[in-house]
KEBABA-584063 format. One record per residue (C-alpha): x, y, z; residue number from 1. Coordinates in Angstrom, 3 decimals, always signed. Layout:
BEGIN
       xx       yy       zz paza
        X        Y        Z  NUM
...
END
This chain:
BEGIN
       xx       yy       zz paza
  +66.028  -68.639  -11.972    1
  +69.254  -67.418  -11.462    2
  +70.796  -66.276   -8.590    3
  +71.808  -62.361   -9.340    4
  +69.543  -59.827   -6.697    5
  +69.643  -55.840   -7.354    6
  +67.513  -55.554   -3.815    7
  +64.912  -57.152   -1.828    8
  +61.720  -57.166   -2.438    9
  +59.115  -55.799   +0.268   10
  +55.253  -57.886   +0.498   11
  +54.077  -54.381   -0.802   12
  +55.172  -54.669   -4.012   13
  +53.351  -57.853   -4.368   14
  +49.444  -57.077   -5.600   15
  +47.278  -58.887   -3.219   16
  +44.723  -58.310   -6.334   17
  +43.555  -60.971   -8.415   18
  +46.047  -60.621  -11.854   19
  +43.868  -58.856  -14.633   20
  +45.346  -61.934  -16.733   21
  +45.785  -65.502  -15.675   22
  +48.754  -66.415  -13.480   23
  +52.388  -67.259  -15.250   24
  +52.831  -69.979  -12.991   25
  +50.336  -71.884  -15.327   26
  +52.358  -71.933  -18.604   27
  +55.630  -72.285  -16.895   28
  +55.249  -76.392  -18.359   29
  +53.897  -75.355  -21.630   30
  +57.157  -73.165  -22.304   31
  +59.869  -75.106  -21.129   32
  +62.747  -75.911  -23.775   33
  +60.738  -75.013  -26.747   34
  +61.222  -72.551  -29.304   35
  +63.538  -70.246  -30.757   36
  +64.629  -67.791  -27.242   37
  +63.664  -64.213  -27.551   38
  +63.635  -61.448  -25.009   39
  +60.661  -59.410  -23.898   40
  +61.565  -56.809  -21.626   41
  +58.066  -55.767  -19.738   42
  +58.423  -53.337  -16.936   43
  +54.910  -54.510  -16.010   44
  +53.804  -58.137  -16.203   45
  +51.321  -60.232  -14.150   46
  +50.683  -61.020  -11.392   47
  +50.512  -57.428  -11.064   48
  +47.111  -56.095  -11.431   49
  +47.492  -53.204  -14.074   50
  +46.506  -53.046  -17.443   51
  +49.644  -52.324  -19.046   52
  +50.360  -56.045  -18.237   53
  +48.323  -57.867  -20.256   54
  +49.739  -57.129  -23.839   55
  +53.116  -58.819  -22.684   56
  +51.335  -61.513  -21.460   57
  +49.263  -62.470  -24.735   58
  +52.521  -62.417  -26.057   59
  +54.100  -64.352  -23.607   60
  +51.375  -67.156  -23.573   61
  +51.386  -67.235  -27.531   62
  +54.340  -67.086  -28.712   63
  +55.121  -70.661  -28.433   64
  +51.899  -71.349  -30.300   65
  +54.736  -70.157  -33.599   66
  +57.757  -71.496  -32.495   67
  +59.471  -69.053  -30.146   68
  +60.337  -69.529  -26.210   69
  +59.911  -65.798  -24.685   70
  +62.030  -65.268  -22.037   71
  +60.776  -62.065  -19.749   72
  +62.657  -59.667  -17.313   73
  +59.925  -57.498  -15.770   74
  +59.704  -55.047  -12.277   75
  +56.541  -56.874  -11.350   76
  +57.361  -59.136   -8.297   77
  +56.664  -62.522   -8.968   78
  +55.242  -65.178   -6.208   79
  +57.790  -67.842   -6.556   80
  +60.693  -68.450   -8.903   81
  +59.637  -69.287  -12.544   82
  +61.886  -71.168  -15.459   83
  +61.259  -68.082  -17.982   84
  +60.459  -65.184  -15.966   85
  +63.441  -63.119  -14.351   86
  +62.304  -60.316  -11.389   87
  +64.652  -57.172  -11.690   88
  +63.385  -54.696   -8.525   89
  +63.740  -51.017   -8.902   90
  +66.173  -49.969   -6.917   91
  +65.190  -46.815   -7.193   92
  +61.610  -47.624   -6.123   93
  +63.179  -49.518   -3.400   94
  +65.480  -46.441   -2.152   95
  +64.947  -44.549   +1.193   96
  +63.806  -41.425   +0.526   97
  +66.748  -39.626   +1.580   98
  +69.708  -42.088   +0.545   99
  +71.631  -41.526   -2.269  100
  +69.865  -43.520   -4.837  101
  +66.915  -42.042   -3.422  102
  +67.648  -38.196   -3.687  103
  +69.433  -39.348   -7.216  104
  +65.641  -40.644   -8.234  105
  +63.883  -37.476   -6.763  106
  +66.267  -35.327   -9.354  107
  +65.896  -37.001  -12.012  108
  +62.056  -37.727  -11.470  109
  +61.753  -33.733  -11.389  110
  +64.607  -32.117  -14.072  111
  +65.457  -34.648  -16.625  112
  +62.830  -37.982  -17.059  113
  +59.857  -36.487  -15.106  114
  +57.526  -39.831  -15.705  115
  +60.291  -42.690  -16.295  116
  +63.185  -42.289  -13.712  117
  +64.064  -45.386  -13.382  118
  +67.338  -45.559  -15.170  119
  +68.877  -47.786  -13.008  120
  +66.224  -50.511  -13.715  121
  +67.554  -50.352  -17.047  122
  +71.317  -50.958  -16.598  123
  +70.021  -53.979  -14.237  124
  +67.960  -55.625  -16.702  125
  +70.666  -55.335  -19.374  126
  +73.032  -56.905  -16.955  127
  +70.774  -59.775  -16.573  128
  +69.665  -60.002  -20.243  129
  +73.543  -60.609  -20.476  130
  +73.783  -63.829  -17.766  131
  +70.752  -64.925  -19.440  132
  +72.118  -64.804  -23.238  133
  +75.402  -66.467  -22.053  134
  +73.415  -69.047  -21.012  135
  +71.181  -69.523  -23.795  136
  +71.806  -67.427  -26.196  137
  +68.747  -65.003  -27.552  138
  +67.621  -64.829  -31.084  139
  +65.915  -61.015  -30.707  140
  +64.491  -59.142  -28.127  141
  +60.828  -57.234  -27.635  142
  +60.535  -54.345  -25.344  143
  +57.424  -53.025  -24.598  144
  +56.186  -49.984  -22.757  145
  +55.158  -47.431  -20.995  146
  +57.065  -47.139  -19.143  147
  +60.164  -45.933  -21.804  148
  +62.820  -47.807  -19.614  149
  +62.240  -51.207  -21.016  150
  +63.265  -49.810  -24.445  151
  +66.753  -47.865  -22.762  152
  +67.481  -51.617  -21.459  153
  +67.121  -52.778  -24.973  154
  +69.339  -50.658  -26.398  155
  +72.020  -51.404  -23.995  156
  +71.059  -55.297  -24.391  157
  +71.418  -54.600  -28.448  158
  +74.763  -52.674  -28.009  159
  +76.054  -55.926  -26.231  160
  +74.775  -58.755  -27.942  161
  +74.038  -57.170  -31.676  162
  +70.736  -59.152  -31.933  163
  +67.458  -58.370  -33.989  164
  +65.302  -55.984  -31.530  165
  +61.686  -54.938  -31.933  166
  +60.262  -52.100  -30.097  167
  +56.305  -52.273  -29.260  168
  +54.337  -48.481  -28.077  169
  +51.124  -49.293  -26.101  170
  +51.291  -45.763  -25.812  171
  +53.397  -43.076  -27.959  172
  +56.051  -41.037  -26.157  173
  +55.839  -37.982  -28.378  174
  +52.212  -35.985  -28.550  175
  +50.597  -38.183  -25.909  176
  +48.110  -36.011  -24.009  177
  +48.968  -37.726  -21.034  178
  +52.384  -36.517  -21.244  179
  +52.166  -33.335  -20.112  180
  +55.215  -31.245  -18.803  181
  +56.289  -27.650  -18.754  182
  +60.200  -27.969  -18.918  183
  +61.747  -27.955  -22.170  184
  +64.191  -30.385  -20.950  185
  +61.791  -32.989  -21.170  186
  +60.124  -32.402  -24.587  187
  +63.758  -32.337  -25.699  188
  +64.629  -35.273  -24.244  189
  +61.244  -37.191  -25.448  190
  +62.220  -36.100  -28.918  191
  +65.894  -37.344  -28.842  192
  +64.225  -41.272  -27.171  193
  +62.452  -41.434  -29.854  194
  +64.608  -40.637  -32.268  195
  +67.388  -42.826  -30.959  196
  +64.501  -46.060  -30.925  197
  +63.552  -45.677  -34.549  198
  +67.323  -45.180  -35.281  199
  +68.329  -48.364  -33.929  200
  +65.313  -51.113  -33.178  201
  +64.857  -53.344  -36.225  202
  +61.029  -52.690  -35.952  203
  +58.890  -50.209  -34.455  204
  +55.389  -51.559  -33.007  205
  +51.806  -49.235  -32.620  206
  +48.439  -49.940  -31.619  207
  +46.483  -47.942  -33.412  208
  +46.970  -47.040  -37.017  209
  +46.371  -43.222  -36.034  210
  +49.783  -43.595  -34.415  211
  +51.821  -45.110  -37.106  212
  +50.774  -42.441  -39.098  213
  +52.403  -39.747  -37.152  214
  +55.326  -41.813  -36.847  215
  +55.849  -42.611  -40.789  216
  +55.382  -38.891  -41.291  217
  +57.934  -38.170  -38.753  218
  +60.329  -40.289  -39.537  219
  +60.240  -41.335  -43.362  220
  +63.691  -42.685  -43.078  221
  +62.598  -44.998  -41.276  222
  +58.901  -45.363  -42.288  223
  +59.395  -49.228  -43.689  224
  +59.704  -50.308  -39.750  225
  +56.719  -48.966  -38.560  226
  +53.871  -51.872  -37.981  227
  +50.758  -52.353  -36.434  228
  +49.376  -54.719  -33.722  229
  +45.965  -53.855  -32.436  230
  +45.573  -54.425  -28.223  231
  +42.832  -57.130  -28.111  232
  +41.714  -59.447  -26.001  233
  +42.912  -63.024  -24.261  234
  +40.703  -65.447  -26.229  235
  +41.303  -68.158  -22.697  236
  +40.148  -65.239  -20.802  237
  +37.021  -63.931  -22.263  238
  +34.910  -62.732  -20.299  239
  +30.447  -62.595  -20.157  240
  +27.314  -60.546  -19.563  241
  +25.727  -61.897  -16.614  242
  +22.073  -61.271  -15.262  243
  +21.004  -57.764  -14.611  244
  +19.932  -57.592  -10.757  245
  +16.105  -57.074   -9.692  246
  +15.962  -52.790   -9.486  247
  +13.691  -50.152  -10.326  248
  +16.373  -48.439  -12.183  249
  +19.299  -48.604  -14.891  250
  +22.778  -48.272  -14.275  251
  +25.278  -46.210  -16.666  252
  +28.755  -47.703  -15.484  253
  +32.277  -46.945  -15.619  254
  +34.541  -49.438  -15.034  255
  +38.828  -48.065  -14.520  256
  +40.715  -45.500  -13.818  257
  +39.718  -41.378  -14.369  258
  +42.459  -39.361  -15.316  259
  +44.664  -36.549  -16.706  260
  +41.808  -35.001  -18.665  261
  +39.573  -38.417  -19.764  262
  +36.830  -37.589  -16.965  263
  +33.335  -37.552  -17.846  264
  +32.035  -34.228  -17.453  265
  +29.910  -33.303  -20.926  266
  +27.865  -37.030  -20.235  267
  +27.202  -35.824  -16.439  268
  +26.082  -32.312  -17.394  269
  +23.877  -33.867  -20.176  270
  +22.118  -36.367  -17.898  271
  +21.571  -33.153  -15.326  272
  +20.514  -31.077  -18.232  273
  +17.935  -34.052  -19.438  274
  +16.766  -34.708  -15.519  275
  +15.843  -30.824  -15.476  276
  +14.377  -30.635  -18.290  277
  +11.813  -33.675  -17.451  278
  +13.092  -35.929  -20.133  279
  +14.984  -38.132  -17.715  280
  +13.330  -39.652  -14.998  281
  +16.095  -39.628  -11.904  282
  +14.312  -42.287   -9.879  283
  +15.015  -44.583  -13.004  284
  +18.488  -43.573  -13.832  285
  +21.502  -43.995  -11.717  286
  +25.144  -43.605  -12.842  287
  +28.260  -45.542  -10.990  288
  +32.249  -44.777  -11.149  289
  +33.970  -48.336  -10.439  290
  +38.018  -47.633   -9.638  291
  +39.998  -44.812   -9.068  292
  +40.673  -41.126   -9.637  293
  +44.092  -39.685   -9.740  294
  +44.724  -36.558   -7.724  295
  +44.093  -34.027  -10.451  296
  +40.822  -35.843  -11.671  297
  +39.756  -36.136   -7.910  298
  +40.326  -32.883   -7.358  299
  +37.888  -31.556  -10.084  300
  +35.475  -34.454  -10.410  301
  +34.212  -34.666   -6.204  302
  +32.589  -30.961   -5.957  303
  +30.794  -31.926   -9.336  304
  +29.653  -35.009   -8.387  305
  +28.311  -33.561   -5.096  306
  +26.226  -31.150   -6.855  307
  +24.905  -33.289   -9.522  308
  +23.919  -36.023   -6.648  309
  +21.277  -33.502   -5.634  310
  +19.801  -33.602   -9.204  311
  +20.256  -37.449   -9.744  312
  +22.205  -40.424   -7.856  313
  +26.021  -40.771   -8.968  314
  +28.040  -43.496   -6.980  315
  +31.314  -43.568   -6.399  316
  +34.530  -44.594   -3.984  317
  +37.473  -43.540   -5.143  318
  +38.819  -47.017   -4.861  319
  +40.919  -49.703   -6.670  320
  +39.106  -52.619   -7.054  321
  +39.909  -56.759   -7.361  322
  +39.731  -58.008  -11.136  323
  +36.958  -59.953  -10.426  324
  +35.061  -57.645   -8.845  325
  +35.442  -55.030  -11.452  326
  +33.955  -57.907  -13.914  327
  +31.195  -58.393  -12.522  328
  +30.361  -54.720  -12.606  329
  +30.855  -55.039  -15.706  330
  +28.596  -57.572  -16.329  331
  +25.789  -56.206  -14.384  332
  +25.301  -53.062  -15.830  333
  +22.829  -52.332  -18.205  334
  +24.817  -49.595  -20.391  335
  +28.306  -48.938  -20.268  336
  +30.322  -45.851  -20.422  337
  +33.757  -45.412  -22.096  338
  +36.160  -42.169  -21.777  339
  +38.528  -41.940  -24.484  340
  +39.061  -38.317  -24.376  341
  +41.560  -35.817  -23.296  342
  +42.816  -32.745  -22.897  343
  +43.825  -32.602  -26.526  344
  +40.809  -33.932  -28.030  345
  +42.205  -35.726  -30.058  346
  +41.570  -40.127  -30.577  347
  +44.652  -41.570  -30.665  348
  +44.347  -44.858  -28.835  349
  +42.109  -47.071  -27.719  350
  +41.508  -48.051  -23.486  351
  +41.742  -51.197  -22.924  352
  +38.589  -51.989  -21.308  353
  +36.994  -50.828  -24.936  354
  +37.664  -54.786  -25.602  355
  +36.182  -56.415  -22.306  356
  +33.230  -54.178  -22.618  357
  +32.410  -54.966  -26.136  358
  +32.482  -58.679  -25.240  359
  +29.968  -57.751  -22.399  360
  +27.367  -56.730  -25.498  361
  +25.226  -54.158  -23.595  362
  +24.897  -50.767  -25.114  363
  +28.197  -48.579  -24.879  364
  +28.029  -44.670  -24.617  365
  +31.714  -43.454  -25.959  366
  +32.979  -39.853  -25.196  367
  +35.478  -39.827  -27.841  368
  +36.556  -37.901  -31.343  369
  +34.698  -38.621  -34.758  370
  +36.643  -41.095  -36.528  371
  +38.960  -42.025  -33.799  372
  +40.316  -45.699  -33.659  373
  +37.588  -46.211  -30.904  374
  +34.887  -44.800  -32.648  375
  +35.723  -47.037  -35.612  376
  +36.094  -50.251  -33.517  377
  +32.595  -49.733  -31.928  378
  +31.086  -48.995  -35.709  379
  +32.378  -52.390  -36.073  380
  +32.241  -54.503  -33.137  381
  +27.815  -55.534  -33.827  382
  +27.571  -53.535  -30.356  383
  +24.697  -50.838  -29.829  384
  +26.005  -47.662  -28.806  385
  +26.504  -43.912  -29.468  386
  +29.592  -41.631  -29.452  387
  +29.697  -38.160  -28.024  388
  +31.896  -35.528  -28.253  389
  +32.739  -32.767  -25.811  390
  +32.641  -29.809  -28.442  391
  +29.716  -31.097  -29.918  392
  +26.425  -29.055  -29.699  393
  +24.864  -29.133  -26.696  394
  +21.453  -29.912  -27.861  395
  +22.889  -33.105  -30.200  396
  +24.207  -33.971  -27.198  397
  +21.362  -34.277  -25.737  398
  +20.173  -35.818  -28.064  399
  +22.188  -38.466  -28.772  400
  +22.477  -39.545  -24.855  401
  +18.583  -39.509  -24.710  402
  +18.653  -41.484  -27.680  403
  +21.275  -44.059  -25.641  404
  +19.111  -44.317  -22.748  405
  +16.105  -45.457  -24.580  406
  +18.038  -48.967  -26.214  407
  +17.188  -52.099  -24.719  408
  +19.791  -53.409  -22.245  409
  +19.770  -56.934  -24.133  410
  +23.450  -58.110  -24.793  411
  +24.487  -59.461  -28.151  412
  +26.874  -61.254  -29.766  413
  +30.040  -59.301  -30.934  414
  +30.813  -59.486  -34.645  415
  +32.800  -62.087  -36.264  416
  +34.856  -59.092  -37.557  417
  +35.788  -58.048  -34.165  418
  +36.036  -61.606  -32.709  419
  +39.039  -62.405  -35.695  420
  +40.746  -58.980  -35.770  421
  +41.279  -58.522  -31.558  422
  +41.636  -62.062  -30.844  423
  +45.232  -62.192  -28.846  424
  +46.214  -65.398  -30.310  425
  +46.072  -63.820  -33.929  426
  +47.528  -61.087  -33.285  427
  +50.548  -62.722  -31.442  428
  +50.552  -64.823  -34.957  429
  +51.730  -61.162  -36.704  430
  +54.208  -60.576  -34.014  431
  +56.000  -63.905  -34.470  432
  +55.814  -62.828  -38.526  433
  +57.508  -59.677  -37.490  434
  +59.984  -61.406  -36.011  435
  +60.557  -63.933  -38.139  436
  +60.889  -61.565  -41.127  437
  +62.968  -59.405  -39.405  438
  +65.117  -62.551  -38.277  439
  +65.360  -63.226  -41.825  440
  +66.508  -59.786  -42.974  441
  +69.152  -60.033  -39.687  442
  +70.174  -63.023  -41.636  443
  +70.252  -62.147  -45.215  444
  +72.508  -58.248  -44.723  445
  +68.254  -56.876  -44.526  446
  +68.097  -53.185  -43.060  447
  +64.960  -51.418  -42.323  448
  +61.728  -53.501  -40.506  449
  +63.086  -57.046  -42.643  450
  +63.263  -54.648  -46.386  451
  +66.675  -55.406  -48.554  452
  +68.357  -52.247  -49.053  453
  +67.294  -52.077  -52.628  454
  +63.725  -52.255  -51.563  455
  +64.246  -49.557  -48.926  456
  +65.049  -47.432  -51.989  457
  +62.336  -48.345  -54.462  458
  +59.860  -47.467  -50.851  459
  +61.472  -43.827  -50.341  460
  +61.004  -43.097  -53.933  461
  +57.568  -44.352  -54.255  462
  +56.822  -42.856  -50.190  463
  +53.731  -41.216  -51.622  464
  +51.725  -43.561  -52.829  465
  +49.857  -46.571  -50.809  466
  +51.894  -48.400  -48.606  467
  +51.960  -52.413  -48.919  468
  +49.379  -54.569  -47.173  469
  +51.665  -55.511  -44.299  470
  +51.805  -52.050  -43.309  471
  +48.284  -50.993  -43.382  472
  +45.723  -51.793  -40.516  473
  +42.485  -53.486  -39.310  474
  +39.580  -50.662  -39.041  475
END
């Protein structure tokens, strides 16, 4: 650990949550002195209890399965001090509301990057990255995000040290749904990100194929750096169906976080429409919301759920909930529901818990678009389930949840196509080919995602036609 502090950290930063992934401090043996360094820069990283922490770890814990030692700057506080992980606070997080860095953050939060303003974060981490490389010098470095920041500080880091750099999207930055803004300024400045990423990071990481698509179409030039690496799941931390409870009635459960516009109205008006119409029996249905709301969802989703609790029973808190506790939720229900849609309507991604419930093996009801990457996965995975979507007609609607209701509540075993393509391990196995082809193009005079320059011109001439294995993805 070395000894450079941007700021103090307060016990609130620290979750007091069980991690959603097992604890660093248990690999911090396993890692020490071997492998070829790399970089990930992960704004979020256990022992914080979001999802958007998980990826990095798989790839933390993994990489040294092929011969790399990740090293990891992150804005998660971490318990104690660890050989390989480096805390970098916010300062602008940190900031009094009304001190300069403070009224600096509140600016920039609300005229130039609305959802990421935490520039300075980025210009700390680089500054670290660079006492870190001087001391062992770095072979390439992975950013991940949201949030955008960690891929700023790689830029900077690049500028400085002129090492291989690979960019990884758990979410896009341009036409995400969940992006949404009304000032020019910041669709401008989105585009210009972007732009300045693909122009500059060696290779350009999705997870979902539906994404790279958009992205080879938008920027041809640089088409040959676009891959894919499916989210998954932990294969040490897999988790199990357990025993339904004695009860006279079955549960439809959500399990995460409502919001933006993936809230479950058309399944709730279905399930009222099917109670009044006597098909549904409400003293043997009942439907519970495990997690939070944000403010917006809140806002629209409480009157509705009052009203519809006077047709049939809804539960809900409004509350974050432990890891574990969410689990065994989880593994108590007997059907599962899933909310991959948005304001957009259109399936772009795929929520993490898609993976956790899928290993769970009770039947899944999906509110998603036809042919999305989650509606593919699920066609896939051995599962039962159905998929719904909220312009379909309302009596296949109906149909289709009545349909759901009446499988049996039996888990089964995922398929062995699902089990090989989401595995973590495996798919840290085609990161560490990513970067070891691209550390061989660094090597060789290579331009363009690890192609030699005469192959980048045989690809843009041939751009129509199917693009090579390496490129295409799993469903």
């Amino acid at each position: 650990m070395i000894s450079i502090n941007f700021g103090v950290v307060s016990p609130e930063e620290t979750s007091e949550a069980p991690s959603k992934v097992s604890s660093p401090q248990m690999l911090r043996s396993s890692h020490a002195g071997s492998g070829r360094p790399v970089l990930v820069l992960a704004y979020l990283f256990p022992p914080e209890n979001v999802v958007g922490a998980a990826r990095p770890f798989r790839f933390f814990r993994y990489l040294p399965e092929f011969g790399f030692r990740p090293r990891v700057i992150t804005a998660s506080a971490q318990p104690c001090a660890l050989l390989d992980i480096e805390h970098v606070a916010n300062r602008a997080e940190q900031a009094a509301r009304w001190s300069l860095i403070g009224m600096v953050n509140q600016v920039t939060r609300r005229f130039i990057t609305y959802y990421d303003p935490f520039l300075l974060w980025a210009r700390d981490a680089a500054q670290v990255a660079s006492v870190l490389h001087a001391q062992e010098p770095f072979q390439a470095i992975i950013s991940t995000s949201p949030p955008v920041v960690t891929h700023m500080a790689a830029m900077l880091i690049q500028r400085r040290l002129h090492i291989p750099w690979i960019a990884d999207f758990r979410d896009p930055l341009l036409n995400n749904p969940f992006n949404t803004t009304s000032m020019p300024v910041h669709r401008w400045l989105d585009k210009r990100i972007e732009a300045a990423i693909f122009r500059h990071a060696d290779a350009v990481i999705s997870v979902t194929d539906v994404v790279a698509d958009g992205w080879r179409l938008r920027y041809q030039c640089h088409a040959p750096k676009v891959r894919v690496i499916w989210n998954g799941y932990d294969p040490a931390d897999q988790v199990k169906p357990l025993p339904i409870p004695p009860r006279d009635y079955r549960l439809l459960a959500h399990i995460g976080t409502f919001y933006g516009g993936r809230i479950p109205f058309c399944v709730l008006e279905s399930l009222r429409r099917l109670v009044v119409a006597e098909h549904v029996d409400p003293r043997r249905l009942r439907v519970k919301f495990v997690g939070c709301f944000d403010q917006g969802a809140w806002a629209v989703s409480r009157p509705l759920f009052e009203e519809i609790n006077r047709v049939f029973r809804i539960e809900y808190q409004n509350v974050h909930v432990p890891r574990a506790e969410a689990i065994r939720e989880m593994g108590e229900a007997d059907y599962l529901l899933l909310a991959d849609n948005n304001t957009a309507n259109i399936g772009y991604t795929v929520p993490a818990k898609v993976f956790e419930y899928v290993q769970m093996g009770r039947p899944i009801l999906a509110i998603t678009t036809t042919d999305s990457p989650v509606d593919r996965i699920l066609q896939q995975s051995g599962i039962p389930y159905a998929s719904v979507q909220p312009d379909l007609d309302v009596s296949e609607f109906d149909r289709r949840v009545l349909a759901f209701l009446q499988l049996p509540n039996s888990p089964v075993q995922p398929s062995s196509w699902f089990r090989e393509t989401f595995d973590g391990r495996k798919q840290t196995g085609k990161l560490a080919g990513i970067l070891n082809s691209t550390l061989q193009g660094a090597r060789c005079g290579m331009t363009e995602g690890g192609l030699g320059r005469a192959e980048k011109t045989n690809f843009e001439r041939h751009r129509s036609r199917t693009a090579p294995n390496e490129h295409q993805s799993y469903p």
